[in-house]
C-alpha positions as CSV (number, residue, x, y, z in Angstrom):
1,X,112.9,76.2,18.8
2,X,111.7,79.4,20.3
3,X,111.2,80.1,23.9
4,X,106.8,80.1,23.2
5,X,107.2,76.8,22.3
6,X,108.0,75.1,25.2
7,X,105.1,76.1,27.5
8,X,102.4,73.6,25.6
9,X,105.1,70.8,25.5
10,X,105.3,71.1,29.1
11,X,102.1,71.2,29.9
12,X,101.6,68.0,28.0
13,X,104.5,66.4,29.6
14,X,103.1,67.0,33.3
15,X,99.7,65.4,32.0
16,X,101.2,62.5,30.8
17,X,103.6,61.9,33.7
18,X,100.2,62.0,35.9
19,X,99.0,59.2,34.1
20,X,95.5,59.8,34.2
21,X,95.4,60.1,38.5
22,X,92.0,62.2,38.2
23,X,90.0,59.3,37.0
24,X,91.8,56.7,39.4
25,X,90.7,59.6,41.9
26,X,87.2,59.9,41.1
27,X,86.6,56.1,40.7
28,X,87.7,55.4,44.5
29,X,85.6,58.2,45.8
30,X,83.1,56.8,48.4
31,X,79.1,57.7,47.8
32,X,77.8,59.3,50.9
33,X,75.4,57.3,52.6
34,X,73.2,60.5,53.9
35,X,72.5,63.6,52.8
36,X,70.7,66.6,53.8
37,X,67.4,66.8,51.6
38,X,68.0,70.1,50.3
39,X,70.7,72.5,50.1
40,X,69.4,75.3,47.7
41,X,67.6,77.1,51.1
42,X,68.7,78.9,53.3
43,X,65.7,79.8,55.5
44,X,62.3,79.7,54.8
45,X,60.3,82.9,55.3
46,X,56.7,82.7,55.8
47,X,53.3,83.8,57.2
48,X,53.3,82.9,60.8
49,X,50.6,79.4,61.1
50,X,47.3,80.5,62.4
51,X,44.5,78.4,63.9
52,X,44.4,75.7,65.2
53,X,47.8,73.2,64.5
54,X,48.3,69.1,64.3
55,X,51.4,67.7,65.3
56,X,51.8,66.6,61.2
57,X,51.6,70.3,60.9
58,X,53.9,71.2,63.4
59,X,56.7,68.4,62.8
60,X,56.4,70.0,59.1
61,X,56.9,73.6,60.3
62,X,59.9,72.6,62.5
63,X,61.7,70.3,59.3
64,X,61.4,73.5,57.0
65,X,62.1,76.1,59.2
66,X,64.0,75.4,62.2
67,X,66.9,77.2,62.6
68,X,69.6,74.7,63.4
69,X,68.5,72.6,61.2
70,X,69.0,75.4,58.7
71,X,72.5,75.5,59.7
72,X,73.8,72.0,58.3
73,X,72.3,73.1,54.7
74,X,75.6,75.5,55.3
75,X,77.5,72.1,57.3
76,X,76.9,69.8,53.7
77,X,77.9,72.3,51.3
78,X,81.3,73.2,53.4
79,X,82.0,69.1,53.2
80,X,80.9,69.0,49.4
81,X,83.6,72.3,49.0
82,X,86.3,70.1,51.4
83,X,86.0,67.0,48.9
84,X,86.1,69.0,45.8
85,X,89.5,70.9,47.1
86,X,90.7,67.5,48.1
87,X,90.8,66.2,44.4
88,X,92.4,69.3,43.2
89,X,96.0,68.5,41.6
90,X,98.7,70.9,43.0
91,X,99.6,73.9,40.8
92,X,102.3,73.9,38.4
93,X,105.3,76.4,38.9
94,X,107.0,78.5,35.9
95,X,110.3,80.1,36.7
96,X,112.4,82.2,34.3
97,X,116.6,82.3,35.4
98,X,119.1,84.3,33.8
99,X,122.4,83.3,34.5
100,X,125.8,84.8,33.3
101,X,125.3,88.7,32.9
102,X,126.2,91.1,34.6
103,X,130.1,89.8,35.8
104,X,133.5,91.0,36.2
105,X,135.2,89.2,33.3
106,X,135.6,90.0,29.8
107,X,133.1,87.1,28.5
108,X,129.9,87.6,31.4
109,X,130.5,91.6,31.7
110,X,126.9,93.1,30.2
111,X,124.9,90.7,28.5
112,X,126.6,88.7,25.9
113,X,126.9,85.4,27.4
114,X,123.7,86.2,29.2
115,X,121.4,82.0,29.2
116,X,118.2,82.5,30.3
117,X,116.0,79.5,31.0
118,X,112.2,79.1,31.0
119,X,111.0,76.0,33.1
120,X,108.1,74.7,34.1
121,X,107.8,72.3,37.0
122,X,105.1,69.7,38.5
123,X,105.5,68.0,41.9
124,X,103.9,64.6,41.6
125,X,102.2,63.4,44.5
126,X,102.9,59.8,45.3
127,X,102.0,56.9,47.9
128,X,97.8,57.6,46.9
129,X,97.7,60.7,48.6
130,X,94.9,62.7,46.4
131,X,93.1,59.3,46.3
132,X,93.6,58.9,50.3
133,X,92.5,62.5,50.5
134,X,89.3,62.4,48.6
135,X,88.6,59.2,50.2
136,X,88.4,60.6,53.8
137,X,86.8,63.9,52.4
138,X,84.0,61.6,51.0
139,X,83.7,59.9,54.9
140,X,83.9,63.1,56.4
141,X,80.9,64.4,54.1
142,X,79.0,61.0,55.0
143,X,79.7,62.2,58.5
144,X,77.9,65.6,58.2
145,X,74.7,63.6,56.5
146,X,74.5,61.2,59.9
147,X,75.1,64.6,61.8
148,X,72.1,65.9,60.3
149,X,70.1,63.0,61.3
150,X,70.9,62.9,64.5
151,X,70.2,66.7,64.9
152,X,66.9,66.3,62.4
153,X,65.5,63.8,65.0
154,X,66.7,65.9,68.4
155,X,64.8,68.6,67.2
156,X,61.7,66.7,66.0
157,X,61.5,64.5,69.7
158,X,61.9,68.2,71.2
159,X,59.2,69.7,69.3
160,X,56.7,66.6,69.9
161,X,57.4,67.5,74.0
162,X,56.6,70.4,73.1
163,X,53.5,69.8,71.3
164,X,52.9,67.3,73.9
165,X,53.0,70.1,76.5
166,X,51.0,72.6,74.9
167,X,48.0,70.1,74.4
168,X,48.8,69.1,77.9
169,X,48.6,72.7,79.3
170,X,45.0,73.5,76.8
171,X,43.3,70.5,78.4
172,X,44.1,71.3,82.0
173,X,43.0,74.6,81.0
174,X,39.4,73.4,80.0
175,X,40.0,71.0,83.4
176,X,40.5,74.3,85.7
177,X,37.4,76.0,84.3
178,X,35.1,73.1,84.7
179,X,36.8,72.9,88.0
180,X,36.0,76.9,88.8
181,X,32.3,76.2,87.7
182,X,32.0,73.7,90.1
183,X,33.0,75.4,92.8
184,X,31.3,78.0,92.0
185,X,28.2,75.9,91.6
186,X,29.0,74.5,95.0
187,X,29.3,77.9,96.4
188,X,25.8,78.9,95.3
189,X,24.5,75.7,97.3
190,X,26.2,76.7,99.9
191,X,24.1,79.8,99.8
192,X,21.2,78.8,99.6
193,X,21.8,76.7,102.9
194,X,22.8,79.9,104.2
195,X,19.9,81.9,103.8
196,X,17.9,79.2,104.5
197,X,19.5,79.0,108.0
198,X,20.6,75.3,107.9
199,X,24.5,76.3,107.9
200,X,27.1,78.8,109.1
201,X,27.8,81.8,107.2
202,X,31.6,80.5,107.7
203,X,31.1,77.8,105.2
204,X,29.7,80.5,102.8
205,X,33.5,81.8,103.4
206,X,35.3,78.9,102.8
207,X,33.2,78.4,99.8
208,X,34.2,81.7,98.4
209,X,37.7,81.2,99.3
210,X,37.8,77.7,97.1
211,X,36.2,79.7,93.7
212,X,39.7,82.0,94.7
213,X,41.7,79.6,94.6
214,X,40.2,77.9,91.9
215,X,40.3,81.3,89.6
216,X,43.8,81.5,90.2
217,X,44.6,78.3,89.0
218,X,43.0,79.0,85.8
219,X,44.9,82.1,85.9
220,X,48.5,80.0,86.5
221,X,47.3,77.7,83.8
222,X,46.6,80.1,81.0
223,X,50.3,81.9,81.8
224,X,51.8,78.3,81.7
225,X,49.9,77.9,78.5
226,X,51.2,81.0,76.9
227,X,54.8,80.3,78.0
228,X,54.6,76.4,76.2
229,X,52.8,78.0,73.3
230,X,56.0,80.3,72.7
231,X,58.1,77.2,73.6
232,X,56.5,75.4,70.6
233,X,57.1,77.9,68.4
234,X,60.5,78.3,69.2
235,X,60.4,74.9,67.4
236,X,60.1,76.7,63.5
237,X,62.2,79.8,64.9
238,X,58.8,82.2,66.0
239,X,59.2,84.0,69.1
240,X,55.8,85.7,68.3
241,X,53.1,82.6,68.0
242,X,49.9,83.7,66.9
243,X,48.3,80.1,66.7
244,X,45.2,79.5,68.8
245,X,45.8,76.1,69.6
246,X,46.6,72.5,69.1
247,X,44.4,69.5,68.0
248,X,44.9,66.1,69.5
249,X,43.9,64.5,72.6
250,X,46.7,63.0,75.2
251,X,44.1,60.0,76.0
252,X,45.0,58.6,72.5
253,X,47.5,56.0,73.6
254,X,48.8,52.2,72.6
255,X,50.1,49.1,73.9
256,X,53.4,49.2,75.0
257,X,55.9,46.2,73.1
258,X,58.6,44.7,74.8
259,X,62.0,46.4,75.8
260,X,63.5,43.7,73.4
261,X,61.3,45.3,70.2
262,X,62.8,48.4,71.0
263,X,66.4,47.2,71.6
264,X,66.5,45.1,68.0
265,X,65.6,48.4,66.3
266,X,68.8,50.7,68.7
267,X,71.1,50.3,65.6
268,X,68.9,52.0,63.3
269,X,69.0,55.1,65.6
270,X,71.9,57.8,63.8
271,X,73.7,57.9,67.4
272,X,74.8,54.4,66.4
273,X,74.4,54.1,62.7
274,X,77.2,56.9,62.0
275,X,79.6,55.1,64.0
276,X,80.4,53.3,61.0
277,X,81.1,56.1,58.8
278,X,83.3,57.3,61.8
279,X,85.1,54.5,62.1
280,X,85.8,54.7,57.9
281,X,86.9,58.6,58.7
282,X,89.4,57.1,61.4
283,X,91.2,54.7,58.8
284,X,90.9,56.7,56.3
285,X,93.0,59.1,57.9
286,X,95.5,56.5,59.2
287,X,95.7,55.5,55.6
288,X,96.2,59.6,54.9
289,X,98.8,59.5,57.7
290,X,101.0,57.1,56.3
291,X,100.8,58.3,52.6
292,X,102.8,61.3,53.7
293,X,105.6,59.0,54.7
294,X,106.6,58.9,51.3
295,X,107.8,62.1,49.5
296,X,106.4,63.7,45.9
297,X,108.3,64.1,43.0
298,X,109.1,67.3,41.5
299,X,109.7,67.1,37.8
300,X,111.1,70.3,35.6
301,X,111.3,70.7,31.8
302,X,111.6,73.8,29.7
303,X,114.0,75.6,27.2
304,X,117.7,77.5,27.4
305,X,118.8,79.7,25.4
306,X,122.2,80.8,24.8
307,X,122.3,84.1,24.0
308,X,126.2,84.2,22.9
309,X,125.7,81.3,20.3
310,X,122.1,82.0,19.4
311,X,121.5,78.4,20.0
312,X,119.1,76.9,22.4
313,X,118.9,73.6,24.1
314,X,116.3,71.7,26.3
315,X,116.2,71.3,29.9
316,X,115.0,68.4,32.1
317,X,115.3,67.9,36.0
318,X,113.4,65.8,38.9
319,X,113.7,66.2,42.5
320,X,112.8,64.1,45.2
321,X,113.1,64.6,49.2
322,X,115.2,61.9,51.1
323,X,113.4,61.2,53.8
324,X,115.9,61.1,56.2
325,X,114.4,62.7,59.1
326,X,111.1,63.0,58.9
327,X,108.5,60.2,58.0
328,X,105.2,61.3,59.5
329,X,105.9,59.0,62.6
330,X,104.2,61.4,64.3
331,X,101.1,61.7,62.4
332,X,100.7,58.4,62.1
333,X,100.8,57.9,65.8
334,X,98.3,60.3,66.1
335,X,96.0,59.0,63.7
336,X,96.1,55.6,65.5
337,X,95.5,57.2,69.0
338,X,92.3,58.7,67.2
339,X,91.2,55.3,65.7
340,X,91.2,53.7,69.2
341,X,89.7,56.7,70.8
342,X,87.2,56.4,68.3
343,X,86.6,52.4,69.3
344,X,86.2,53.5,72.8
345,X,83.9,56.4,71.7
346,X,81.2,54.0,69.9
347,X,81.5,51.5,72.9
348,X,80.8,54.4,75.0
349,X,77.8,55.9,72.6
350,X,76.3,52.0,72.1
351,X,76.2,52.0,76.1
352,X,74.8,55.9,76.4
353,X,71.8,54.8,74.1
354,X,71.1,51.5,75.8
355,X,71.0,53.1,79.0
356,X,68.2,56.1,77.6
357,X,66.8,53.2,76.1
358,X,65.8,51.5,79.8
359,X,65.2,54.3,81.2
360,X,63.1,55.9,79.3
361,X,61.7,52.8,78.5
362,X,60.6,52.0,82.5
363,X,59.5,55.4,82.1
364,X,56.7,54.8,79.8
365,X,55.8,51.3,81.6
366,X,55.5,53.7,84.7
367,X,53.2,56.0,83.0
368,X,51.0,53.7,81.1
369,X,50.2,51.7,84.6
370,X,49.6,55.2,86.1
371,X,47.4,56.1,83.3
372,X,45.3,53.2,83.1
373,X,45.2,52.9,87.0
374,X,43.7,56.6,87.4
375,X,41.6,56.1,84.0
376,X,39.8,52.8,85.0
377,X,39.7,53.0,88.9
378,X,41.0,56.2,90.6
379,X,39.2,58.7,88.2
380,X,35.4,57.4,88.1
381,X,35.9,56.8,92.2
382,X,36.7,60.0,92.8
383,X,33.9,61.8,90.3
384,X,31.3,59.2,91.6
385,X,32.3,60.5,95.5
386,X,32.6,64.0,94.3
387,X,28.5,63.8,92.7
388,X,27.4,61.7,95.6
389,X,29.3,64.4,98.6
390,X,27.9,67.2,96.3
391,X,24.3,66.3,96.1
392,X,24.4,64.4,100.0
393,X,25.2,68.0,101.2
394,X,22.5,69.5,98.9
395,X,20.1,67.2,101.2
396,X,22.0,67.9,104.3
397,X,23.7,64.7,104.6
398,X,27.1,65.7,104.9
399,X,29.2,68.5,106.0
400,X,31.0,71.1,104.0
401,X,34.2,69.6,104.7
402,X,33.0,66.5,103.2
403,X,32.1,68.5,100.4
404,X,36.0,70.2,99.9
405,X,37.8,66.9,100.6
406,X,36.0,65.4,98.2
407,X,36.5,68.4,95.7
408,X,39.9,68.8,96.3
409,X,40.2,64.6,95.7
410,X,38.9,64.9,92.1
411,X,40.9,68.0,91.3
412,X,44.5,66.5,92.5
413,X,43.0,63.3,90.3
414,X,42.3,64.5,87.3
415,X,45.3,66.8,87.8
416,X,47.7,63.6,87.7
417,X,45.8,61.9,85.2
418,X,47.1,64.8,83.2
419,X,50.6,64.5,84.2
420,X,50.2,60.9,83.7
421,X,49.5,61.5,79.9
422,X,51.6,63.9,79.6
423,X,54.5,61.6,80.4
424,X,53.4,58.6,78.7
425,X,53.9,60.7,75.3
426,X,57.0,62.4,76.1
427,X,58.5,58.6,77.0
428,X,56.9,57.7,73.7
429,X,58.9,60.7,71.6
430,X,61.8,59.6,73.6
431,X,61.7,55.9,72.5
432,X,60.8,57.0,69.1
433,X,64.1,59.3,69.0
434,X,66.5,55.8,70.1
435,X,64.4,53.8,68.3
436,X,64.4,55.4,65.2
437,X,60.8,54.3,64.3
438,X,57.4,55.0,65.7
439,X,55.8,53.4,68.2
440,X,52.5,51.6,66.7
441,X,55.6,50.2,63.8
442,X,57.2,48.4,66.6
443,X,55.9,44.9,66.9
444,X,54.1,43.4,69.9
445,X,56.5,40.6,70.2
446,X,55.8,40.3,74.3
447,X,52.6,41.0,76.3
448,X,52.3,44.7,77.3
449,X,52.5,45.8,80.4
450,X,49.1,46.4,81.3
451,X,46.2,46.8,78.6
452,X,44.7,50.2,78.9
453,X,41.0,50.4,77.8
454,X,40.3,53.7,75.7
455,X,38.0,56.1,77.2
């Protein structure tokens, strides 16, 4: 038999001694429970949105081109390239020896008795390790799907603050210019009392020095609008946005369900859902751990031949490590300190999301009673005062200071009402984010905690 002979028979001899481990491999491999929608992306390059922008529109902008989110289509395919490497058999090895040239005696001197040996070895991986591998490869890619969920929604909640504060900032802009041209209508009445001699010229001053003010406030409020308009923006990686505006209106609210609605629906949130797929990754690499306890097999075959004879002859071997001194005690320690850490961890996570959950739940109670306080009593009082103070000084009824108390009563108003709405959404995206559902999908299972009536 000659030397090219022995390579295919080799080769066969490794495959067999495998005894089909690929499909055994393949067959215990775990289906990821997540997975980023779409990998084939990178980023999204597009005309920068014009107009005027719904939050449907915006959520969509943020989703496709946000750059972090961009970032785990990188994240899933480096897990799907750490699970295919982990089902990869270890390489064979081919050595060529030459043994008996080149000595000092009559038989080895040159090359006469020369044997040269062509071998091809396998080491054979036992205890389940490529099975244990690909196993915790396929938990760690499930991992990098919940990771994505968790991040997906982060950046959604932040976006709908944002939204909410733009919308906010645009109606308290339309709020400061009604609230310039009343004082500036109240300034011309206090004119006309002036030249018709019924006041002092000092409240013609004062007057004046309210339509200042008032101006710049609606200057303030137009550079706060401008900063949350490049905040939201930020949200689909702009820094130049060259939308007008938003649509909505922050008035738009719903009844609040119980605390309980929300807490039945925690578990769905990906803060807590991954936890299982973590815990998986833990024992999976305990199970890992201990596989390398036990030591591979190496298993040689090829061909000699004998170069004095002519002749040649077969060659078999196997090697295996005694593990005398090292059996992954170590490891295995270590991956059981990292499965209790990872106990403690979710404990810890279950009790960080219950806790946002409260708080953020009290502070949407807060702001609904707030909004439907100033909305049905507070609000109409101070606008009926305002109209009444207004047209009683027209008639000389009451005094210019009547007139700015009760101005500068509806303005601080109807500035909180804003601030009121504006928190009752932002506690709404925060509830949405822990909940992991919207809020009008959440059941009314308990009375809310004060019925608001909708303007």
């Amino acid at each position: 038999m000659n030397v090219k002979d022995i390579a295919p028979l080799s080769v066969a001899l490794i495959l067999i001694l495998h005894g089909g481990g690929f499909e055994r491999a393949n067959a215990a491999r775990p289906k990821p429970a997540l997975s980023i929608a779409s990998s084939s992306s990178v980023a999204i390059t597009a005309e920068e949105p014009r107009g005027v922008l719904s939050l449907r529109e915006v959520l969509s902008l943020t989703l496709l081109r946000n750059p972090e989110l961009s970032t785990f289509t990188f994240e899933l395919r480096a897990a799907e390239a750490r699970l295919l490497q982990a089902g990869v058999l270890p390489n064979p090895a081919l050595s060529v020896e030459l043994e008996n040239f080149g000595g000092t005696g009559s038989t080895t001197k040159g090359v006469r008795a020369t044997e040269t040996t062509l071998q091809l070895s396998q080491l054979i991986e036992l205890g389940g390790k490529r099975v244990k591998r690909m196993r915790l490869a396929g938990f760690e890619r499930e991992l990098t799907g919940w990771d994505y969920e968790v991040k997906r929604l982060e950046v959604l909640t932040e976006a709908k603050k944002a939204f909410v504060n733009v919308l906010a900032t645009q109606e308290r802009l339309a709020f400061t210019n009604e609230l310039l041209r009343l004082a500036e209508q109240v300034q011309r009445t206090v004119s006309e009392r002036v030249k018709a001699g019924k006041v002092s010229p000092i409240e013609e001053t004062k007057a004046r020095v309210v339509v200042s003010g008032a101006r710049l406030q609606t200057q303030q409020t137009l550079s706060a609008h401008e900063a949350t308009r490049k905040r939201l923006a930020a949200s689909w990686g702009s820094t130049t946005p060259r939308f007008e505006g938003v649509s909505g209106s922050l008035e738009t609210t719903a009844p609040v369900p119980s605390i309980e609605a929300f807490a039945a629906r925690v578990q769905n949130n990906p803060d807590m859902a991954r936890w299982a797929s973590e815990m998986e990754a833990r024992r999976a690499q305990v199970e890992v751990a201990r596989s390398k306890a036990t030591p591979d097999l190496t298993l040689s075959g090829g061909v000699r031949y004998l170069n004095e004879t002519k002749e040649s002859a077969f060659v078999v071997g196997v090697s295996l490590p005694l593990p005398l001194f090292d059996r992954n005690r170590g490891g295995i320690l270590e991956a059981h300190a990292r499965l209790t850490k990872a106990e403690f961890e979710r404990r810890a996570a279950e009790v960080r999301v219950n806790t946002m959950l409260a708080e953020a739940y009290q502070n949407l109670v807060s702001a609904t009673n707030e909004v439907t306080t100033l909305h049905n009593e507070i609000l109409p009082a101070a606008e009926e005062v305002f109209q009444a103070t207004q047209e009683g000084y027209r008639l000389g009824k009451f005094g210019f200071l009547d007139v700015l108390d009760a101005q500068r009563t509806l303005f601080e108003t109807r500035g909180r009402y804003f601030e009121a709405l504006a928190t009752y959404h932002k506690a709404v995206a925060d509830l949405e984010r822990l909940s992991g559902e919207e809020l009008h999908t959440v059941p009314e299972d308990a009375t809310p905690p004060r019925e608001r009536e909708q303007r």
